[in-house]
Every structure is written in C-alpha cells, then in structure tokens.
ZASEGU-511149 format. One line per field, with one value per residue (C-alpha): x, y, z; residue in three letters. Coordinates in pm, 1 decimal. Each point is the difference from the previous one (the first is absolute). Layout:
east	X_...
north	Y_...
up	Z_...
residuo	ALA_...
END
This chain:
east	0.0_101.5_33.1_264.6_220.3_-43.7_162.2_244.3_103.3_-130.0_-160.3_-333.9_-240.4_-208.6_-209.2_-74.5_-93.6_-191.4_-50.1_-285.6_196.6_203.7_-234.5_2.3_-298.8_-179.3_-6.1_-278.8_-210.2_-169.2_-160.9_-44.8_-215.0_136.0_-382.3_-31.2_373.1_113.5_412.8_45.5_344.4_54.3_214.3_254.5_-132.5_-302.7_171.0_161.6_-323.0_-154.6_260.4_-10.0_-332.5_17.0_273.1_-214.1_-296.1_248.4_139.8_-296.7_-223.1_378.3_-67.6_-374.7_94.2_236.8_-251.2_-245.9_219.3_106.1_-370.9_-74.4_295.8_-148.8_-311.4_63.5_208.0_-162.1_82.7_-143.5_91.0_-111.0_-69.9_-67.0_-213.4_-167.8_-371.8_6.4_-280.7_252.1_69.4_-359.2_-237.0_-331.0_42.7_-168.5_-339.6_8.2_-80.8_-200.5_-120.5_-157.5_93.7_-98.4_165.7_366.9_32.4_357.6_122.7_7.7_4.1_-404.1_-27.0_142.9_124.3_54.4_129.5_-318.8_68.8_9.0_256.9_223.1_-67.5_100.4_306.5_92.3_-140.8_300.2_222.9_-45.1_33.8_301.5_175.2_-97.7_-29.4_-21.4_-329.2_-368.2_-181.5_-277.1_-175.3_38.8_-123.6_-12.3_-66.2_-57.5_-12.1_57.2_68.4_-17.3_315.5_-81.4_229.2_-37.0_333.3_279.5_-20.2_254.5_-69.4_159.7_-85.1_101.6_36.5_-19.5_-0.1_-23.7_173.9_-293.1_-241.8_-78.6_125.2_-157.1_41.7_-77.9_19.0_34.2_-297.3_-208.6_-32.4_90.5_-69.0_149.0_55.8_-65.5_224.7_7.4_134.8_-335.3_-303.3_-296.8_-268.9_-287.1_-273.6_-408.3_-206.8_-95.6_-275.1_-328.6_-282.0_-56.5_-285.0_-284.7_176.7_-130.0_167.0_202.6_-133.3_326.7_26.4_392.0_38.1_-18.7_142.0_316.4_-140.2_-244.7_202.3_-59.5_398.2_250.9_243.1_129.2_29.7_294.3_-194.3_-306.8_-77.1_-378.2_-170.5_-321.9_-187.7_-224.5_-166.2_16.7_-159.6_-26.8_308.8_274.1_17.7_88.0_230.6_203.2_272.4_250.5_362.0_226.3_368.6_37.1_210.0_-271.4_-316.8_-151.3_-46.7_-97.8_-247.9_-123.4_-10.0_-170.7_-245.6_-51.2_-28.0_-324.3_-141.8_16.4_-139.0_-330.6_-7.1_12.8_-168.0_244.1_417.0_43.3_320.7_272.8_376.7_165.0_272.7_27.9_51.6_-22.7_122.9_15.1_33.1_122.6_-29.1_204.8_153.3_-194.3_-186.0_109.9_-320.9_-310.8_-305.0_-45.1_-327.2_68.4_-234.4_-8.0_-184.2_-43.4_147.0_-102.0_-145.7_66.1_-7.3_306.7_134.9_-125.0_183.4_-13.5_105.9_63.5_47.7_123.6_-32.9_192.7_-49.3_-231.2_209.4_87.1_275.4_37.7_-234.6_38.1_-120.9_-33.6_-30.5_-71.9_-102.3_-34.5_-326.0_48.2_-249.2_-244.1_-325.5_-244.2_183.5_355.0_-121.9_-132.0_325.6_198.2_-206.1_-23.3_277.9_-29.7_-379.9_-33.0_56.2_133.7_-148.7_-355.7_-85.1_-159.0_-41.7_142.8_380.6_-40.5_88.8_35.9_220.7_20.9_304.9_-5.9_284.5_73.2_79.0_393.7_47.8_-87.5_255.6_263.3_-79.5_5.2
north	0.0_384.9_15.4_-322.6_214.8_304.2_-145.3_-164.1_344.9_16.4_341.2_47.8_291.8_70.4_220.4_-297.1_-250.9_278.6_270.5_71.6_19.6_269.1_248.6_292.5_104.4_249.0_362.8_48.0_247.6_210.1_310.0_283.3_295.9_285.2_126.0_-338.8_-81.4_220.4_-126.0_14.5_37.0_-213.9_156.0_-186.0_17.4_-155.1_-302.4_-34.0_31.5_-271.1_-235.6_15.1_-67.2_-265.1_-169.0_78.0_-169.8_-304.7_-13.6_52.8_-293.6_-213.3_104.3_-84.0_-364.9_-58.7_112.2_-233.9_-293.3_-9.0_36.1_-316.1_-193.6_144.6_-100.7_-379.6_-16.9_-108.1_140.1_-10.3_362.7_175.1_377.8_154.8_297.7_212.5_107.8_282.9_281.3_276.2_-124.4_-122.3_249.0_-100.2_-325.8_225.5_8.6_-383.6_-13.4_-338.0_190.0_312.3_219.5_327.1_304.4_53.0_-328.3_-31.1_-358.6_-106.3_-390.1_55.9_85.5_-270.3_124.6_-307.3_1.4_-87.4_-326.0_205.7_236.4_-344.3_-90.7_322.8_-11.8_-333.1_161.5_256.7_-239.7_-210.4_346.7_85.0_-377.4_-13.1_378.0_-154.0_-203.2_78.9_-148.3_-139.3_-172.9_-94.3_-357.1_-230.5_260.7_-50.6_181.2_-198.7_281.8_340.2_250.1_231.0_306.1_207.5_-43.2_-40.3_-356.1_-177.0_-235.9_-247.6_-55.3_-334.7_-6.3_-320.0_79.8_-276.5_142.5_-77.9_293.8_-95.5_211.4_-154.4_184.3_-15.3_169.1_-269.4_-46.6_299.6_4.6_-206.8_13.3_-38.1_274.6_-85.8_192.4_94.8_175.2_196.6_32.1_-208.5_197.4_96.3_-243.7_51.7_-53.4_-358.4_92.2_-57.5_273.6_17.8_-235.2_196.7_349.0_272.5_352.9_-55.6_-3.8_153.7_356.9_24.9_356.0_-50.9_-441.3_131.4_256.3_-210.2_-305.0_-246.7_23.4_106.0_183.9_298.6_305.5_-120.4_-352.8_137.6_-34.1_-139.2_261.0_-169.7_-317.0_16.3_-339.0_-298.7_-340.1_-360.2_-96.2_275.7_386.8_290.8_319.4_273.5_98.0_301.5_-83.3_90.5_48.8_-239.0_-342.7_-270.6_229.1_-91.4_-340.5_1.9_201.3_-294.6_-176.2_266.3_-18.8_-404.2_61.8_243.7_-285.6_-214.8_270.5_21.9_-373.7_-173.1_-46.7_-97.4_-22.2_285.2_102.8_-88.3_10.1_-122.7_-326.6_-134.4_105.0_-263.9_296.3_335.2_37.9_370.5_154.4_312.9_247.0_86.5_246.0_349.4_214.7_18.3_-242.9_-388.3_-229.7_-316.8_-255.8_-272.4_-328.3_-326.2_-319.9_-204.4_137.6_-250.4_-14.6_145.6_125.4_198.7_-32.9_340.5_50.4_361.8_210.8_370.3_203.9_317.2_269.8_-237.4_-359.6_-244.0_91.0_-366.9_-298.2_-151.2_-354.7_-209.7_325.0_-193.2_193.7_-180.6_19.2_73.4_-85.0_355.6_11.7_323.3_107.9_-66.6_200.0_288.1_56.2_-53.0_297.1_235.6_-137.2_342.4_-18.8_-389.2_-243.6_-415.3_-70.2_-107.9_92.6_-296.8_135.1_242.6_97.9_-301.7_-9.0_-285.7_28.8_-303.5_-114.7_119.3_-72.4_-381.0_-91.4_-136.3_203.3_323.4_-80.2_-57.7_370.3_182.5
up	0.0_-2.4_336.2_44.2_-332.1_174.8_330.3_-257.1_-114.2_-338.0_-117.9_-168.5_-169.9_271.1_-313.5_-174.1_306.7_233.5_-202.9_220.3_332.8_-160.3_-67.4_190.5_214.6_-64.1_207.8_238.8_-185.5_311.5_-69.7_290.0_-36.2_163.8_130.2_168.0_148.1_300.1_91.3_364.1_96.3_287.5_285.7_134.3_358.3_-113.5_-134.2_345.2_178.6_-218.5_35.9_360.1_46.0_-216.9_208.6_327.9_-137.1_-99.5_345.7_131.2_-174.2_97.8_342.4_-0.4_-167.9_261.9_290.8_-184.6_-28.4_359.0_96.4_-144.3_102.5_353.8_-55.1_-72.4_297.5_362.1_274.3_392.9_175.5_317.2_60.3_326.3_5.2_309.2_18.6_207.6_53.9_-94.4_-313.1_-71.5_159.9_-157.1_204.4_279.2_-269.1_6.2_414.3_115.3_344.3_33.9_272.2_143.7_-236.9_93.0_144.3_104.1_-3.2_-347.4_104.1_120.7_-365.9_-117.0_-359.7_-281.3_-354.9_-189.2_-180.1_-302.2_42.9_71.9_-376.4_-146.9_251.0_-156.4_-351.6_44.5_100.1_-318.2_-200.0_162.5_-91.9_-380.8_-68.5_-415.5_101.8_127.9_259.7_-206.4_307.7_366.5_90.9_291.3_261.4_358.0_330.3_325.6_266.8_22.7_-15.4_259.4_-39.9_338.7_39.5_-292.8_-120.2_-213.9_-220.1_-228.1_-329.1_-115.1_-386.9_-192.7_-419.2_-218.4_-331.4_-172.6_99.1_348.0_324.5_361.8_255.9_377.4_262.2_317.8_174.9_-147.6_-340.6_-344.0_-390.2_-346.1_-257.3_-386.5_-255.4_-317.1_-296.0_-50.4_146.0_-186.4_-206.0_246.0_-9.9_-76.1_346.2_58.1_295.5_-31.1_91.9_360.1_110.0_160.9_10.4_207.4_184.4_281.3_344.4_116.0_-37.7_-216.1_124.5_333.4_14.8_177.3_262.5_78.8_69.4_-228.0_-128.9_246.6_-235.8_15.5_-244.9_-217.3_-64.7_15.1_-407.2_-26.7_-171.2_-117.2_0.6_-305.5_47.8_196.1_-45.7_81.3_-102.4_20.3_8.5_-242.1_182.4_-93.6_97.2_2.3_-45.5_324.2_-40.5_274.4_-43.8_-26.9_69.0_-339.7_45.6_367.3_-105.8_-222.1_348.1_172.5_-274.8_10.5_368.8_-29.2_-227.4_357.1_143.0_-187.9_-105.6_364.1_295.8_223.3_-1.0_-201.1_130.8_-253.7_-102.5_-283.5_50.7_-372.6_-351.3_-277.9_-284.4_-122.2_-343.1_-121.6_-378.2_87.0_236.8_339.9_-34.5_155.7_-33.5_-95.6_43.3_26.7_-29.7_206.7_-120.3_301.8_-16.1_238.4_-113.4_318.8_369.3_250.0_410.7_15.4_-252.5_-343.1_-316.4_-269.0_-341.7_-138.9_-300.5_27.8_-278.2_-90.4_-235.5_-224.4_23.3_240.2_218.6_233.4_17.8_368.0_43.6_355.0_180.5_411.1_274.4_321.1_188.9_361.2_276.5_57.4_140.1_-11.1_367.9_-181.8_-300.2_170.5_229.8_-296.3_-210.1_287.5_272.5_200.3_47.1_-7.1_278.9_-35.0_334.1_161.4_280.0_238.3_354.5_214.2_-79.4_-210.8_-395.0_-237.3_-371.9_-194.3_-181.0_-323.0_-275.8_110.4_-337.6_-2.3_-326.7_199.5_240.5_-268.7_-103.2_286.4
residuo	UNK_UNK_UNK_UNK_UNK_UNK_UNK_UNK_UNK_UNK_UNK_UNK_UNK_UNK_UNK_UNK_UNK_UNK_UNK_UNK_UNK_UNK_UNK_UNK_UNK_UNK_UNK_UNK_UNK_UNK_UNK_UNK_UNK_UNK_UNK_UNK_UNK_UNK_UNK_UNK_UNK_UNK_UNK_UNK_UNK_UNK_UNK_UNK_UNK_UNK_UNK_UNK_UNK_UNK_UNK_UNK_UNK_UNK_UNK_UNK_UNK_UNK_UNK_UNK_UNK_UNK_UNK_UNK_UNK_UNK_UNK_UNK_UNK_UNK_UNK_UNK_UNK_UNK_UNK_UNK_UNK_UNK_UNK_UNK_UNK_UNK_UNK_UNK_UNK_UNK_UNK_UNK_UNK_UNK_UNK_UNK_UNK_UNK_UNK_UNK_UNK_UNK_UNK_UNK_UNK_UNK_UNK_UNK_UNK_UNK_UNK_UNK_UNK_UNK_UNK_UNK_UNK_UNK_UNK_UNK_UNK_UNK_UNK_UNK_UNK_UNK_UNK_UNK_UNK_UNK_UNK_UNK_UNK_UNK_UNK_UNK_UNK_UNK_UNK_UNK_UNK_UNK_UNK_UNK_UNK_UNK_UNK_UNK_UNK_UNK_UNK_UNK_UNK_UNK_UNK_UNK_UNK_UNK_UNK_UNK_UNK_UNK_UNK_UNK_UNK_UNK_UNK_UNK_UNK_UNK_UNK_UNK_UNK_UNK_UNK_UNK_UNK_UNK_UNK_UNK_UNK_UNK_UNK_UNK_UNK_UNK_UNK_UNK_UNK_UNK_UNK_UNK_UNK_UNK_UNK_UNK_UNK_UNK_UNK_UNK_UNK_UNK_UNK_UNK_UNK_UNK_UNK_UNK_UNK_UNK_UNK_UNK_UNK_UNK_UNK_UNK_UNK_UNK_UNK_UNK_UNK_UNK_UNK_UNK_UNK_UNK_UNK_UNK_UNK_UNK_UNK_UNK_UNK_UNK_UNK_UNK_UNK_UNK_UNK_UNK_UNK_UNK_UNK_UNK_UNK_UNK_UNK_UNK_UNK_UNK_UNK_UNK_UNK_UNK_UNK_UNK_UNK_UNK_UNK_UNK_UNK_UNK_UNK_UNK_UNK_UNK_UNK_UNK_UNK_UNK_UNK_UNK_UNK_UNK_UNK_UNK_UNK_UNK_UNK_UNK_UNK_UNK_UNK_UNK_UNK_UNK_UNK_UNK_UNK_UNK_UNK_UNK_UNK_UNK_UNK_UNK_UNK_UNK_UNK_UNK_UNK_UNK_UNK_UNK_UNK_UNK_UNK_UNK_UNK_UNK_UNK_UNK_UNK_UNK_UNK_UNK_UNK_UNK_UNK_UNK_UNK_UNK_UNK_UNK_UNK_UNK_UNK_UNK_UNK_UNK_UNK_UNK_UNK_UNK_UNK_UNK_UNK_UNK_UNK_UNK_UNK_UNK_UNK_UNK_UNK_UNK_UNK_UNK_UNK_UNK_UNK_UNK_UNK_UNK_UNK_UNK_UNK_UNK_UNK_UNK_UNK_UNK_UNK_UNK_UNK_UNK_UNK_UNK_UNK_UNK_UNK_UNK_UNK_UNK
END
C-alpha cells in the first residue's frame, strides 16, 4: 500500500492521489454592518476581574465537592457519641410558662411550681441536635418517641444525650431515664401531601370558650405557649384549632397537644386529665413554621381506659406542614372533685369534710405510670 512505500521512503504526487486534501479552504466570508456592530474595547482590569471570579467559582464548586464528599463518607459511617447539656431556667426562661402547680402571684420557691420541659420542646432539642451533626441533611421526620419521666428544671439539670446513628439515616437518641427517640434524615424534604382525614363525624361549636381555655383553667400554660387561638369545630371523633405560631422552642406542636387535650375535655365524662408519653411519628414537608397561622386537624384512632391515641395534620399557609401519627396521651385517674381543684385550685378544695375537725381526700393518681412521671 502507499502508506507501507511511504514509511519505505519512496515519494509520491500527493496532486494526483488527494487532490482533494490539497485544496485550500475557503475564507470565512462574514459581513458586519456598521449600524448594527458596536466594538467594545475591553479594559484590561476587566479581564482581571473576570478571571478571578472565574477561578473563585472553580475553587469554590472544588470546595463544595470536597464538603460534599466527606459528608457522605460521614454519613455511611456509625458512630455511638454522648453530649452533655444543662437545662437551666436562666438559659430557658419560658420554662417558668410551662408550671404543673399554680401558686399564689409572686410565689417564691420555684420547686412548688414545679417547671418541666414539655415533651415537645425535648424533640426539637434533639431536632437541633440532629441539625447541628449533618448540617448537609434535613430532618424529614422524628419516630419512635417516648416520654417516661418528667425533666423538672427548678434547678439546673444536666443531661446526657446518648447518640446512636446508624449511617444509614437513623440517629436514636436518649436521654437516661427521661426521654428517647429516633431522627429520620434526608437529602430533601418530601413533596407535601393532600389530607387523608375524613369529615368530622357529627360536628358542632365547641363547648369550650377558645378565648378564654387558658384563664379559665382548662390548659395550664403560660403566655409564651399560650397559642390556641380558635376552635372552629369539634366532633365525635377529633377536633379542628388554630393556632398562632410562638417563637418558642417546641410551642407549636404542644399546642397540637393542648388542642387534642380540649378534645378530652369536651368528649369525656370522666378521666379527662391527660399528658402525652408516646409518639409513633411525625412526618415533616418543610421548615417549621416561624409566623403566621396553623390549622391542626386532630382525630381519634382508638379511646381506651387509659389511654387515647390521636392522629394530626397541621397545615400552613395552604399545605401540609407535618402529619403526626400514634399521638398517646395517658389518662390519669380525676373525678368531678379532682377536676374542679385542678380548674380553679385557689377556690377549690380535695377534701370532704365528715365530722367535726374531720376531713377525708382520696388518693388520686395511683396509676404506676403517674409515679414514673412525677
């Protein structure tokens, strides 16, 4: 062939064999109208100025990459940590609007109070805590949730928050003897879902009055978790509220408690006093909200003896903000003389009187659970 000759050394007439390959190309043939083209002369400076920004962004997508690939490598690795923190008044003064036992105004010792963490400012505690350990990931749902005693905060309290992460999503953590659940993350939060509730069965106005359900007793919160605003309708099998957003850690969704609870309230005869101990799931499509207004939708799933068992939907701003299923609240024992005192303790008495200097008060909260939470 040509090509073995050619490595040979012999010499050909490229014109005859390719005359093709040797023509030459033709010029570009542009045409610029004067009226239409405007030259730009481009200043030195500028050049710099665009280079350098193109070698930030560069650096800066490298950087990103890097952050990203060491987030993963994170993220498939296990690991089993502890974190101490302290609960003290000082640093969490709202604590003093979360007060089991009323007392005359001004009251001075803060232990007749008895101030607790409501259950759920310990989720968005732990919420926070799971933000702060995978800052790249959301907290698409908390799961597995349950309160077994109270932490009481009249004095500092330190805690310990044992962390136990999975590297595949999963981040338990507990807090020894008080508190436990598992947070569920994600790249992204899911797309909001459409309502799966049913219309309330036998709906009707609320025979509690909403603007008047925390001076009148029925909820013992204070101002800064004081966020029912209305109760539209209530029914046979759940409750619609309103609430306003407080700035408050946790005050939205113990709220949604406080609004579960007023369903007790209105529903029952008898044992109406309730706390919540369990959380099967909440499910959220997007940042807490910060302001504004939020419809929490509330229905039963079973009422037993003991204990009542909710599921929720909270809508914000037109969508579904969480879904909350296995909501529990534990039923404690309260008669009408236990429900009175515990609506209007300063003009109600526990006692009966029998004869003389004589007066009788039953036992009331027996249950073993109720002395786990005290």
């Amino acid at each position: 062939s040509c090509l073995a000759l050619f490595v040979e050394g012999a010499i050909f007439d490229w014109e005859r064999i390719l005359p093709e390959a040797l023509q030459p190309e033709p010029e570009p043939n542009f045409v610029f109208s004067a009226a239409e083209t405007e030259v730009v002369p481009m200043r030195a400076e500028t050049v710099g100025l665009d280079l350098l920004a193109e070698l930030e962004a560069y650096f800066a997508d490298i950087q990103l990459s890097t952050r990203e690939v060491l987030a993963a490598m994170e993220q498939v690795r296990p690991f089993a940590k502890s974190y101490q923190k302290t609960l003290t008044l000082r640093d969490r003064p709202e604590l003093m609007d979360h007060c089991f036992y009323k007392q005359k105004k001004g009251w001075k010792n803060i232990s007749d109070l008895f101030p607790v963490m409501p259950m759920t400012a310990t989720i968005d505690l732990i919420i926070k805590l799971g933000g702060d350990l995978f800052p790249d990931r959301k907290v698409i749902a908390v799961e597995s949730i349950s309160a077994t005693k109270w932490l009481s905060v009249e004095e500092p309290k330190s805690i310990e928050l044992k962390v136990d992460y999975d590297g595949k999503g999963r981040l338990k953590v507990e807090i020894s003897g008080h508190f436990a659940l598992t947070v569920v993350l994600g790249a992204a939060y899911s797309h909001s879902p459409e309502s799966q509730f049913e219309t309330l069965i036998n709906p009707r106005m609320t025979s509690i009055d909403p603007k008047t359900v925390y001076e009148e007793g029925y909820l013992f919160h204070g101002p800064r978790y004081q966020g029912v605003e209305d109760l539209p309708r209530v029914g046979d099998d759940g409750i619609q509220g309103i609430i306003q957003v407080k700035s408050v850690p946790g005050a939205l969704l113990d709220n949604v408690g406080q609004i579960a609870g007023l369903w007790i309230m209105q529903a029952l005869s008898e044992d109406k006093y309730a706390m919540p101990i369990r959380i099967k799931r909440i499910d959220f499509y997007g940042a807490e909200p910060k302001s504004g207004l939020v419809t929490c939708n509330v229905r039963t799933v079973r009422v037993r003896a003991r204990d009542i068992m909710f599921k929720m939907e909270l809508v914000h701003e037109g969508r579904i903000w969480a879904t909350i299923s296995g909501w529990e609240k534990w039923r404690f024992e309260c008669d009408d003389t236990l429900w009175s005192f515990l609506l209007k303790p300063g003009i109600s008495v526990l006692s009966s009187h029998k004869e003389g200097f004589s007066f009788f008060e039953r036992e009331y909260f027996s249950d073993t659970i109720a002395d786990d939470l005290a």
